[in-house]
Backbone bond lengths (Angstrom), bond angles and torsions (degrees), N, CA, C in turn:
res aa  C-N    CA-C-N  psi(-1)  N-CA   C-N-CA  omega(-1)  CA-C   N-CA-C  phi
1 X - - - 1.452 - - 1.527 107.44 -
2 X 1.262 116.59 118.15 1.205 117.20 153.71 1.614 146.89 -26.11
3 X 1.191 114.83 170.50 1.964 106.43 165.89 1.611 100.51 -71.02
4 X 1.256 108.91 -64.77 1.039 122.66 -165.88 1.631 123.00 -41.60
5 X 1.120 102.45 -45.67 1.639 133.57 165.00 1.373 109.85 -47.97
6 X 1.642 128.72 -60.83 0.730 141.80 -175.31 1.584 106.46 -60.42
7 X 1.152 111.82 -84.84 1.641 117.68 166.50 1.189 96.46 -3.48
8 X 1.485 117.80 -92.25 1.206 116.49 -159.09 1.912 140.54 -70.49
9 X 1.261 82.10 3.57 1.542 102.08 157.04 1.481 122.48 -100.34
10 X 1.256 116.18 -9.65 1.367 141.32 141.96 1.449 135.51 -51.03
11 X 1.452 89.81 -58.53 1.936 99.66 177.51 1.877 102.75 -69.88
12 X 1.732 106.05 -49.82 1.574 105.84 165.15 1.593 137.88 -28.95
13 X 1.006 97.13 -47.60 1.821 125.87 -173.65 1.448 88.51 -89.49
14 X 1.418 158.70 -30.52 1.129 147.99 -168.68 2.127 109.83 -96.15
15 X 1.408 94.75 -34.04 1.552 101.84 -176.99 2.153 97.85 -90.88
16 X 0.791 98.56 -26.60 2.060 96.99 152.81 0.940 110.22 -49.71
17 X 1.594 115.79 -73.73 1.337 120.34 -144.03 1.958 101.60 -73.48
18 X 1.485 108.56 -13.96 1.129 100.21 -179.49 1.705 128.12 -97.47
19 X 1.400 92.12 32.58 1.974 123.33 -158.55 1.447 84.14 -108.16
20 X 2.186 114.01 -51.84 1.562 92.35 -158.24 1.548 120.88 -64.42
21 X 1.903 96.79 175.46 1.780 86.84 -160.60 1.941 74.43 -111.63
22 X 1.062 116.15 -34.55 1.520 109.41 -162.32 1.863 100.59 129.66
23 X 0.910 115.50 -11.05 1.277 113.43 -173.04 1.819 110.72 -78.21
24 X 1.001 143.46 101.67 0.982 108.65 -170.80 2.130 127.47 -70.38
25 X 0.940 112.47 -19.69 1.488 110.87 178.53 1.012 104.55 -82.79
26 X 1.664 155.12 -28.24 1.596 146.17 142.89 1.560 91.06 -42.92
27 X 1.579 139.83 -74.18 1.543 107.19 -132.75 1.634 107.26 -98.00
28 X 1.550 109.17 8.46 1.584 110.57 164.30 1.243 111.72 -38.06
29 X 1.077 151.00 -70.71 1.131 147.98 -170.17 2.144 108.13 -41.94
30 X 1.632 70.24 -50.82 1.958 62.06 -170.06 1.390 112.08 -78.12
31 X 1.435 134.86 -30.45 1.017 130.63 157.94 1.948 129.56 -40.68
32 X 1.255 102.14 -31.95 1.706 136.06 174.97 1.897 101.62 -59.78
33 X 1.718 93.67 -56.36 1.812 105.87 -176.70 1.798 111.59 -82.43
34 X 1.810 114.18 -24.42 1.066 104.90 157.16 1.717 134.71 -66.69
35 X 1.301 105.01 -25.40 1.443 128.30 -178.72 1.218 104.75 -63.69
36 X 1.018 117.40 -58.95 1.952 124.03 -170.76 1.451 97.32 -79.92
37 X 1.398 146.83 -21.17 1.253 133.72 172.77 1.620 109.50 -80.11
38 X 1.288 123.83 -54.20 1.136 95.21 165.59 1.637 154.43 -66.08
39 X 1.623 93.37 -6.73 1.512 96.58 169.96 1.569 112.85 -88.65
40 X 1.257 115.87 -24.24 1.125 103.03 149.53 1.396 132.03 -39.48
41 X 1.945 105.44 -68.74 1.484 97.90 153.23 1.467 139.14 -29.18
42 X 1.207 117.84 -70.73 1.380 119.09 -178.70 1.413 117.23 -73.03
43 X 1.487 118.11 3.33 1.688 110.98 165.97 2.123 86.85 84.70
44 X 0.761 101.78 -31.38 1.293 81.06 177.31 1.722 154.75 -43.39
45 X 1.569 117.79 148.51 1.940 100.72 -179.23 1.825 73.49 -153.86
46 X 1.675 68.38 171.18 1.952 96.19 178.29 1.796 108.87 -60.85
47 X 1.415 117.63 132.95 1.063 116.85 178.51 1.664 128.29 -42.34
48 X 1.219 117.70 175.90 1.820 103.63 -178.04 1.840 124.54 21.72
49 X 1.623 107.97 42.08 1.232 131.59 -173.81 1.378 105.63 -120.89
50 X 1.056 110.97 125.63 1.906 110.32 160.44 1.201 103.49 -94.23
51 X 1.453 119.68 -37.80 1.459 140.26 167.11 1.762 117.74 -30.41
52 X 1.324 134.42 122.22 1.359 140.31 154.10 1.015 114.38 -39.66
53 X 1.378 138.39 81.38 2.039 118.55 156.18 1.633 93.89 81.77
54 X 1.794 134.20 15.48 1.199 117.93 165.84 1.755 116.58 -60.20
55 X 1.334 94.52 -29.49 1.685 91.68 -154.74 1.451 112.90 -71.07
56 X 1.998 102.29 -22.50 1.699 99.11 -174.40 1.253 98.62 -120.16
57 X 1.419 113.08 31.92 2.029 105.59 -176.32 1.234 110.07 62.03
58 X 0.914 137.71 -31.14 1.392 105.92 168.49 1.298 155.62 -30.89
């Protein structure tokens, strides 16, 4: 992944997080789109997974 890439999965995950209200059943969703952006970011998946995001649905 790039700088550029990064950034902007950065600025994404930052203009989310500034949507939630505190509620949790309104900001599921965004919490759901923050979740998958940062594992994107961090390269991350569910342990003993070859699988993308099988282990938590995502």
């Amino acid at each position: 992944m790039n700088t550029e890439q990064k950034t902007a999965l950065e600025q994404e995950i930052d203009r989310l997080k500034a949507m939630l209200t505190g509620n949790m059943f309104e900001d599921m969703e965004y919490r759901d789109q923050i979740h998958n952006l940062e594992m994107q970011l961090n390269g991350t998946k569910p342990m003993d997974s070859h699988f993308d995001c099988i282990g938590c649905g995502s």
